[in-house]
C-alpha distance (Angstrom), angle and dihedral (degrees) to the residues before:
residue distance angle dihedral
X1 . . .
X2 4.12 . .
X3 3.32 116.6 .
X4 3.59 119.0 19.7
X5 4.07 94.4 -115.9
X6 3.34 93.2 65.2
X7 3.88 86.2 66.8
X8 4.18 80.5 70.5
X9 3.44 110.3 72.4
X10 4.14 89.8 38.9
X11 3.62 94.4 61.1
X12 3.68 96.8 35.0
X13 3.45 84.2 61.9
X14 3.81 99.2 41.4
X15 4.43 79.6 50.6
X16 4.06 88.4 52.3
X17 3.63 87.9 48.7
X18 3.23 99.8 51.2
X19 3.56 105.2 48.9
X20 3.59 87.4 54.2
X21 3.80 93.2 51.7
X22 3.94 90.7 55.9
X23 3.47 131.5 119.7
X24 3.31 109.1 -171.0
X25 3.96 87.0 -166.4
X26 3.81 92.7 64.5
X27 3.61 95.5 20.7
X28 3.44 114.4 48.6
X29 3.63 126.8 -123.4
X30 3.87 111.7 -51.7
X31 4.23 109.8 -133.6
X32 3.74 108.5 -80.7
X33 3.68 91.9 -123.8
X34 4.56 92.0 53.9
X35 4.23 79.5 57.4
X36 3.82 94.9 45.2
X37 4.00 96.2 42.2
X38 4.26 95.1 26.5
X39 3.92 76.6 -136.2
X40 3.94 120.0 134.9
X41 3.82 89.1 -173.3
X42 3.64 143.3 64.9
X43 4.10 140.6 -118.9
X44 3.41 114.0 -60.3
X45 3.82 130.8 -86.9
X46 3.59 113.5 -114.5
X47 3.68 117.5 -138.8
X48 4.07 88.4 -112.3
X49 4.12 82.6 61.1
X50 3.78 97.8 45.7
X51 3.96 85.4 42.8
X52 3.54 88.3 60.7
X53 3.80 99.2 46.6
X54 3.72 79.2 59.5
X55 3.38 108.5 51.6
X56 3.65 88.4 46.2
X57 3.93 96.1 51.0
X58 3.74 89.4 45.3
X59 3.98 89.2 -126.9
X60 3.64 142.4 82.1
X61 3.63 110.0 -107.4
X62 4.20 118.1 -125.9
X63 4.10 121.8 -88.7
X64 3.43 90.6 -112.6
X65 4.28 105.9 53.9
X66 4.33 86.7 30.4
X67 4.35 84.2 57.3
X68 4.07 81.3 43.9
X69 3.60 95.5 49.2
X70 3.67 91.1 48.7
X71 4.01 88.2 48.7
X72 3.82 93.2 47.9
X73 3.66 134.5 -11.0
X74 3.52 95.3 -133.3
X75 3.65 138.6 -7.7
X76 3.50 136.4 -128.0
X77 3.90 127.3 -140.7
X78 4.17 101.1 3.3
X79 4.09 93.0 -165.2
X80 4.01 123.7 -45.4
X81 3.69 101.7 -49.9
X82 4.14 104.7 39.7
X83 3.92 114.3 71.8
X84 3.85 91.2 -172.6
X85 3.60 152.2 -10.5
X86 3.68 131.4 -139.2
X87 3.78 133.8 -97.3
X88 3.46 130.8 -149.4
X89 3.78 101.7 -73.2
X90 4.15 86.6 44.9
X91 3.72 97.7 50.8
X92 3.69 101.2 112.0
X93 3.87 136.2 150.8
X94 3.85 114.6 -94.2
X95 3.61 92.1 -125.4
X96 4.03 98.9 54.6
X97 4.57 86.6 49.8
X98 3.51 136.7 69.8
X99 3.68 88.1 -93.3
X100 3.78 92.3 76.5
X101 3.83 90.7 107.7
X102 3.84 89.1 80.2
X103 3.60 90.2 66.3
X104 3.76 90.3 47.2
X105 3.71 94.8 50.9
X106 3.80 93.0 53.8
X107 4.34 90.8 46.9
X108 3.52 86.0 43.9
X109 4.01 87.0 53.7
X110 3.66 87.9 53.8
X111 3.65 109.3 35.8
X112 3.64 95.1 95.8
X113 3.84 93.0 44.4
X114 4.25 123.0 85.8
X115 3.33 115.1 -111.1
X116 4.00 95.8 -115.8
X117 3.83 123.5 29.1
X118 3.57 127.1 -143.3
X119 3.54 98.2 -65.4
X120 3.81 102.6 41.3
X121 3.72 95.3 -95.8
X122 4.13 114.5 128.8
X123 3.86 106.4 -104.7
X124 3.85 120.8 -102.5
X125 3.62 110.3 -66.2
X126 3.67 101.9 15.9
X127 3.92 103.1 108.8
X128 3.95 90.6 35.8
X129 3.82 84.4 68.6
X130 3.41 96.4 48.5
X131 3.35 86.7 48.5
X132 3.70 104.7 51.9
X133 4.68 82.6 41.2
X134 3.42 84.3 73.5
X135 3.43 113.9 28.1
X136 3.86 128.4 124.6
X137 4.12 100.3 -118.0
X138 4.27 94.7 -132.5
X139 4.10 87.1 177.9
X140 4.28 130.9 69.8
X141 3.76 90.6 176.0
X142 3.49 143.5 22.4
X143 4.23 145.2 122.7
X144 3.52 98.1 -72.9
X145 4.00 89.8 -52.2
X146 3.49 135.9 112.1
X147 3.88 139.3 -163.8
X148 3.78 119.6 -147.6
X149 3.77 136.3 163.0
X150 3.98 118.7 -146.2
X151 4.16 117.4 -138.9
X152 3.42 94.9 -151.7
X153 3.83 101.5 56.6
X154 3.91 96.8 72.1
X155 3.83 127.7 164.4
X156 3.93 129.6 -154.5
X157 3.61 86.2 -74.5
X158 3.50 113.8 55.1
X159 4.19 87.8 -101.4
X160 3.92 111.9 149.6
X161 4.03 108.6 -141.1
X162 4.09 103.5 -111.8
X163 3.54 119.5 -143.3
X164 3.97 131.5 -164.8
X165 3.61 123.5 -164.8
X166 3.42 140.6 -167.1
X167 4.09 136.8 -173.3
X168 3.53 91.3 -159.6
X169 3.61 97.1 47.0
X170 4.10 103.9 80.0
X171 3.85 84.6 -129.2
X172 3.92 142.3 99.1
X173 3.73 124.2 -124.4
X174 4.04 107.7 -40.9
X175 3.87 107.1 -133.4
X176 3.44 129.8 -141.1
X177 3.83 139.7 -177.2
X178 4.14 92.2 -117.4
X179 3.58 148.3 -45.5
X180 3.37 98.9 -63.6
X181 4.12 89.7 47.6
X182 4.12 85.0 47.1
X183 3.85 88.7 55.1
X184 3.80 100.1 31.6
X185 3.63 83.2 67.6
X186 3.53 102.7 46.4
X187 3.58 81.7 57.2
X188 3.91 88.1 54.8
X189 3.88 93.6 52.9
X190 3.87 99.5 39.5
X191 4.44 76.3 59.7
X192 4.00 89.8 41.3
X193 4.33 82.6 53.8
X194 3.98 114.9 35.1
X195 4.36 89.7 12.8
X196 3.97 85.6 -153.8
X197 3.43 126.8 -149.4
X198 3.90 111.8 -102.2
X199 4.09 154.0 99.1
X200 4.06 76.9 -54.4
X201 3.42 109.2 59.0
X202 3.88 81.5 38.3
X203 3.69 85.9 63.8
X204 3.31 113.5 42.7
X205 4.28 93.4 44.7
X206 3.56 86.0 53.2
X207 4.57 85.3 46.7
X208 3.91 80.5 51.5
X209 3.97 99.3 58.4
X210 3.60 89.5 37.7
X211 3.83 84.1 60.1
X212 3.45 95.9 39.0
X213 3.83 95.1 60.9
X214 3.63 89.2 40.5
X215 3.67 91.1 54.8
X216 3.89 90.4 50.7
X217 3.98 86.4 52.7
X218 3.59 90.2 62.6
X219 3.79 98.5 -99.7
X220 4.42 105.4 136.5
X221 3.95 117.0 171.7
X222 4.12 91.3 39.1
X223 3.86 91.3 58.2
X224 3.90 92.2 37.8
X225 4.09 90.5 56.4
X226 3.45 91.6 39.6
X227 4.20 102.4 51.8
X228 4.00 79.9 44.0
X229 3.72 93.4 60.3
X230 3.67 92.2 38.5
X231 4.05 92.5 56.1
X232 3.49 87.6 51.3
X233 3.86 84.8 65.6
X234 3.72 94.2 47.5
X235 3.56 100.3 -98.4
X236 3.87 101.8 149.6
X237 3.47 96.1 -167.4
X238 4.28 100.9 59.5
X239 3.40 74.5 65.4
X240 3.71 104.7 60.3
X241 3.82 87.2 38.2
X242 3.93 92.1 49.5
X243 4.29 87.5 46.3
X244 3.36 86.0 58.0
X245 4.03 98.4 53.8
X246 3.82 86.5 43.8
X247 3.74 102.2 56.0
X248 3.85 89.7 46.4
X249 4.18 79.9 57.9
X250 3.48 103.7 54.6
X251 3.79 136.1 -75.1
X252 3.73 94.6 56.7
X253 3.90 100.3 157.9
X254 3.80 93.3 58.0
X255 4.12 84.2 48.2
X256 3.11 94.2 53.7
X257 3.25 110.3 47.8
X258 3.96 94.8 48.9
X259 4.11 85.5 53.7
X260 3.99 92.2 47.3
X261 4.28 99.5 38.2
X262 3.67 94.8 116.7
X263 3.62 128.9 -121.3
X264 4.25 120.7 149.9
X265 3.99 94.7 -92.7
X266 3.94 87.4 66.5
X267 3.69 99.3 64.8
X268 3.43 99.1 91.6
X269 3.79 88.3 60.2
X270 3.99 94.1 39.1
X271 4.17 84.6 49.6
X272 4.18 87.9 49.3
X273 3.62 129.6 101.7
X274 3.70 86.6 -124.1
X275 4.01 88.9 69.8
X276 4.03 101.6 47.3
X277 3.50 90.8 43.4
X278 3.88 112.0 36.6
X279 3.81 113.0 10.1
X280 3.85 101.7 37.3
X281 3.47 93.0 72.5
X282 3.36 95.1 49.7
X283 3.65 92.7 44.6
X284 3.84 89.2 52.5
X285 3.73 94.7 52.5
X286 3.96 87.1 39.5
X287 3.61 89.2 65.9
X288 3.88 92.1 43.1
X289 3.84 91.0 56.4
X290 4.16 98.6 39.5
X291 3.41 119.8 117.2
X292 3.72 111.9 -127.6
X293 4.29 99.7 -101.3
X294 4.21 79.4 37.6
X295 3.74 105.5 123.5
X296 4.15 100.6 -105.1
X297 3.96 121.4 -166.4
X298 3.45 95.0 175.3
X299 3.89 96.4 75.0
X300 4.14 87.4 45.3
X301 3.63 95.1 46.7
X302 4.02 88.5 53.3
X303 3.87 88.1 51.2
X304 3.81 99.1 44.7
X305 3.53 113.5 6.8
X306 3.80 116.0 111.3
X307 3.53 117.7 -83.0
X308 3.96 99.6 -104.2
X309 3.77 85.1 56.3
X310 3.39 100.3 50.1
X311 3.74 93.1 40.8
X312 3.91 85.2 50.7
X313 4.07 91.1 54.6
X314 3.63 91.6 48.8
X315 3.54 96.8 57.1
X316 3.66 93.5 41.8
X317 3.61 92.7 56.8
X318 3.97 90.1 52.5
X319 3.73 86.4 49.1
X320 3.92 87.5 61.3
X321 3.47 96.0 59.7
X322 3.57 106.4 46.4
X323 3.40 109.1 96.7
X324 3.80 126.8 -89.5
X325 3.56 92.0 20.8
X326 3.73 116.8 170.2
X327 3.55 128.2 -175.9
X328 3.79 133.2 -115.1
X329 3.51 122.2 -134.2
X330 3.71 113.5 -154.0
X331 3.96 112.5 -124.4
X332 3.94 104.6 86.8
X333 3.83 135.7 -45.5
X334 4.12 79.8 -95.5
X335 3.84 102.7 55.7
X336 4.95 83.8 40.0
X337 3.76 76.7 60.2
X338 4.00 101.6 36.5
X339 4.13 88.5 48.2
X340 4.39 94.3 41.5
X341 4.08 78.7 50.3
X342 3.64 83.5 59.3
X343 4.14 112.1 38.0
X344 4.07 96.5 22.6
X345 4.00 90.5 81.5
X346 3.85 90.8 40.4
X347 4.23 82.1 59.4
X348 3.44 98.2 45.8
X349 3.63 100.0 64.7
X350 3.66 109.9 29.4
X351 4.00 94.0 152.2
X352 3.33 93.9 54.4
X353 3.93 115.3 101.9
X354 3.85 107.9 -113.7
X355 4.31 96.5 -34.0
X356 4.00 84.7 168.2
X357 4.22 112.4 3.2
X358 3.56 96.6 -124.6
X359 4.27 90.3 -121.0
X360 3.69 85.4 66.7
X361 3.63 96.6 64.8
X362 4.19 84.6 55.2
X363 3.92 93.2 87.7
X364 3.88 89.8 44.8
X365 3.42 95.5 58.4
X366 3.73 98.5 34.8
X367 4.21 76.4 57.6
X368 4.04 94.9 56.9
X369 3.93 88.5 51.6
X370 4.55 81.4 82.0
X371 3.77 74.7 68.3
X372 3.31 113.4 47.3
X373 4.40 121.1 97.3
X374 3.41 126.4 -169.0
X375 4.07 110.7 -101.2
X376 4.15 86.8 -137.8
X377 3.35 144.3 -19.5
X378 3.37 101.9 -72.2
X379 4.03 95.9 55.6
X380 3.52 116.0 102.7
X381 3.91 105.5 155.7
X382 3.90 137.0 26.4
X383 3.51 97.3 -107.4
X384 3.78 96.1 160.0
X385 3.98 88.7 71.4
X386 3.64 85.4 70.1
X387 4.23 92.9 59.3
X388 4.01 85.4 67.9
X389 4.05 114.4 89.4
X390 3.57 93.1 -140.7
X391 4.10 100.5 48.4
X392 3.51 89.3 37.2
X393 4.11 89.8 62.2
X394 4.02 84.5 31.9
X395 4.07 85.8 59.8
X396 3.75 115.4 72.3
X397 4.00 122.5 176.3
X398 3.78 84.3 -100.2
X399 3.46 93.7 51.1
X400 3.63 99.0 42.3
X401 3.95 81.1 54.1
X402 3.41 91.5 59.8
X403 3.85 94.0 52.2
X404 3.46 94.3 51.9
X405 3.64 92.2 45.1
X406 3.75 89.6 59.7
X407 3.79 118.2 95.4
X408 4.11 99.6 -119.7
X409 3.63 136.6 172.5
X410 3.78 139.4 34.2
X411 3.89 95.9 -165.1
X412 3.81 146.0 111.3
X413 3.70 106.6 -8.3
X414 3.65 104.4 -28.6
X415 3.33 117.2 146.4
């Protein structure tokens, strides 16, 4: 973190933040003095106090918790599952607290197993508990979690590795460079969960546009990392954006369905112009191609969606079996007509040896993309190509690449 005031304005923030996350009907009251002062911490640590913790641990703490300590002695609330963290009189190893059970859940997990597998590698479990034996226990409460930092794992900087762990999580001990990585990413979560209003949010929305018109300028692994550092932060729609982008690289049924399995925070995207026009096709033929232990939305979304949507899919699926159907591709009533120009004569004479090698149609369609306009703001890439049979065996990951990679659309709020 460098110098132990810039610990300030971060949890200052992460207090602000907080308080305007709460609900004090699923919360709990928050302490009347965390409302008055928007402050989730404490007075500082002096250097006599951190001294002390020191002496009485036997080590010198890491840069990043001794600039802490001096910032706050103490911290309320580190993320959703944490309710507060030590100070300097607290700071105690996990094996001398209460706490010791964790380390006696993870020997107890490895009692039974050798100490070396086949191979020579310790068995599962074995260097978690040594971990956890002599771990520094960071935590005094929290929802069956724990936050620790181990001595012995030290970098080039005198950083401890942090750990949180969970029994409810389905994981081991989650590693992390050092404290400040361990609470950076509680911060990160507690966004991911309550996505607060705040400087934040502020930020990474506005990173999301920014990405969003530099997506439709042709730009591809600058968006992608940005929408993935964005959803880690909450924001819903990197990931729709970032779906999108995917799909067009390969893999798209298994993207799609994981953006389109339903649960209540979706409807805004399910309600969207993006869905009717670009994703329920390819949600239809999704479910027409699934395997039967695939992961299917379409029979949730039927079952829970809202009723627009599932009225919506209903129709759409009668559409597809009147005859002389023809899909829609999303994009413009110019770039539909630019892409039927392209597949229609491919459909007309299927029995006919080669009428038009199917590679030759590539530079007509990679043409009609001058055409095509996003349907809102939240459309990025022509997705709905990939629910025909023909473009979706005409679209490689290369050539996908190339689609994204060229500058498109003039449309509804694109930049």
């Amino acid at each position: 973190m460098g110098e132990h005031g810039a610990w300030r304005p971060f949890l200052k923030q992460w207090s602000e933040e907080w308080v305007a996350a709460h609900d004090p009907d699923q919360d709990g009251p928050l302490a009347e003095e965390v409302v008055r002062d928007a402050w989730l911490g404490f007075a500082p640590a002096s250097e006599a106090e951190v001294a002390a913790a020191e002496a009485r641990l036997g080590r010198r703490l890491p840069p990043s918790l001794r600039e802490f300590l001096l910032v706050t002695n103490g911290w309320r609330d580190a993320g959703n599952f944490i309710y507060r963290l030590a100070g300097t009189t607290e700071l105690e190893w996990l094996r001398d607290t209460d706490d010791r059970n964790w380390i006696e859940v993870w020997e107890d997990l490895t009692e039974d197993n050798i100490e070396e597998d086949d191979d020579g590698e310790e068995a599962f479990g074995v260097q978690e508990a040594k971990v956890l034996a002599r771990s520094l226990r960071l935590s005094l409460e929290g929802d069956a979690a724990v936050m620790l930092l181990d001595p012995d794992d030290v970098d080039e900087d005198g950083e401890w590795a942090g750990y949180w762990l969970a029994s409810w999580s389905g994981e081991g001990p989650e590693r992390y460079g050092s404290f400040h990585d361990l609470m950076r990413r509680q911060w990160v979560s507690f966004h991911a969960l309550r996505k607060p209003p705040g400087a934040t949010r502020d930020h990474w929305d506005a990173e999301v546009e920014r990405a969003r018109g530099e997506a439709l300028a042709g730009a591809v692994s600058e968006p992608l990392a940005t929408f993935a550092q964005a959803y880690e932060y909450g924001r819903e729609r990197a990931d729709v954006l970032s779906a999108q982008m995917k799909a067009m690289l390969g893999d798209w049924p298994r993207i799609i369905a994981s953006l389109l399995w339903y649960s209540p925070t979706k409807d805004d995207l399910l309600l969207s112009p993006l869905f009717a026009t670009e994703l329920l096709p390819l949600l239809v033929r999704h479910d027409r191609l699934a395997h039967p232990h695939d992961l299917r939305p379409l029979p949730r979304l039927k079952e829970y969606a809202p009723e627009p949507v599932r009225t919506l899919i209903a129709d759409y699926e009668a559409r597809t079996e009147e005859p002389g159907f023809r899909l829609t591709f999303g994009g413009g009533p110019d770039f539909d007509a630019a892409v039927h120009a392209v597949i229609d004569p491919l459909a007309l004479h299927p029995a006919v040896p080669d009428p038009r090698p199917t590679d030759k149609a590539w530079p007509e369609l990679r043409a009609a993309l001058r055409l095509w306009r996003p349907e809102c703001e939240d459309h990025v890439a022509p997705v709905s190509l990939l629910a025909d049979p023909v473009l979706a065996q005409l679209i490689t990951q290369a050539r996908g690449h190339e689609i994204l990679a060229t500058p498109r659309g003039t449309g509804p709020g694109v930049m």
